[in-house]
N, C-alpha and C positions, 0 to 999 in steps of 0.2 A: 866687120866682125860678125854681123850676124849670118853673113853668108859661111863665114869657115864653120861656126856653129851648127847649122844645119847641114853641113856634109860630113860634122863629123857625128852626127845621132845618124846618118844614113851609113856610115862607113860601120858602126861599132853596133847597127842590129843586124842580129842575122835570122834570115828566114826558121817559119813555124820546120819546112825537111831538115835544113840545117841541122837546127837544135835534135831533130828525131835522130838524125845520118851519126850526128855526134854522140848521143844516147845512148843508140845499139852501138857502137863501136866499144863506148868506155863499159858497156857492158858485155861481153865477148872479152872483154881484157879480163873484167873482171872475175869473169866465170874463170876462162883459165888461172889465173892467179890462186883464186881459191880452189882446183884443182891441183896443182900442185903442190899446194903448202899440205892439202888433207892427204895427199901421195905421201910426199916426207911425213908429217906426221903420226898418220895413221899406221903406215907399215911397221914402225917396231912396237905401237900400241895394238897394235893389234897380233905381232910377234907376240912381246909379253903376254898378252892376258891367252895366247894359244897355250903357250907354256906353261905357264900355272895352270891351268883347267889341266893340259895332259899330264903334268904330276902330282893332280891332286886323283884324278880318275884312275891316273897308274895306281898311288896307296890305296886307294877304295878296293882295288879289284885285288891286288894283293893281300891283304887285309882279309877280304870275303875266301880266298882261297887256303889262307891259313886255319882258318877259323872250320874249315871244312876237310879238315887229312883224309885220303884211303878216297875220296870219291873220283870216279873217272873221268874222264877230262871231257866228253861231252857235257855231264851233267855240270859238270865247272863252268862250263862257260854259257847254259844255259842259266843258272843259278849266279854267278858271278858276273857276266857279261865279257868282254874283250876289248883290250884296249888298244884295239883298232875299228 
């Protein structure tokens, strides 16, 4: 009995590279992993909040051009700015 005992503490440690070999690996997953979910998630969060900022900066710059009738369209757009 005492002999299966001591081969199985040598069978179930695993060497100090081992554990490192295993480390980097589950880390490499996990980078990817977390790369991809902030792909998926990120692109339509980041869609969205494009899209509100470019329809709130479209009102603003409409807005500013209203507010200013008869001026010529350099002066507009150095005074208003461009919503590109």
């Amino acid at each position: 009995m005492a002999h299966d005992h001591a081969t199985r503490r040598e069978h179930d440690h695993i060497t100090r590279a081992e554990h490192e070999r295993i480390t980097r690996k589950n880390l490499v997953s996990s980078l990817a992993t977390g790369l991809v979910i902030g792909i998926i998630a990120g692109a339509p969060i980041g869609w969205f909040g494009h899209r509100v900022y470019y329809q709130q900066r479209a009102g603003q710059v409409l807005l500013c051009r209203q507010q200013h009738p008869g001026q010529l369209e350099p002066e507009l757009k150095a005074l208003c700015g461009s919503l590109y």
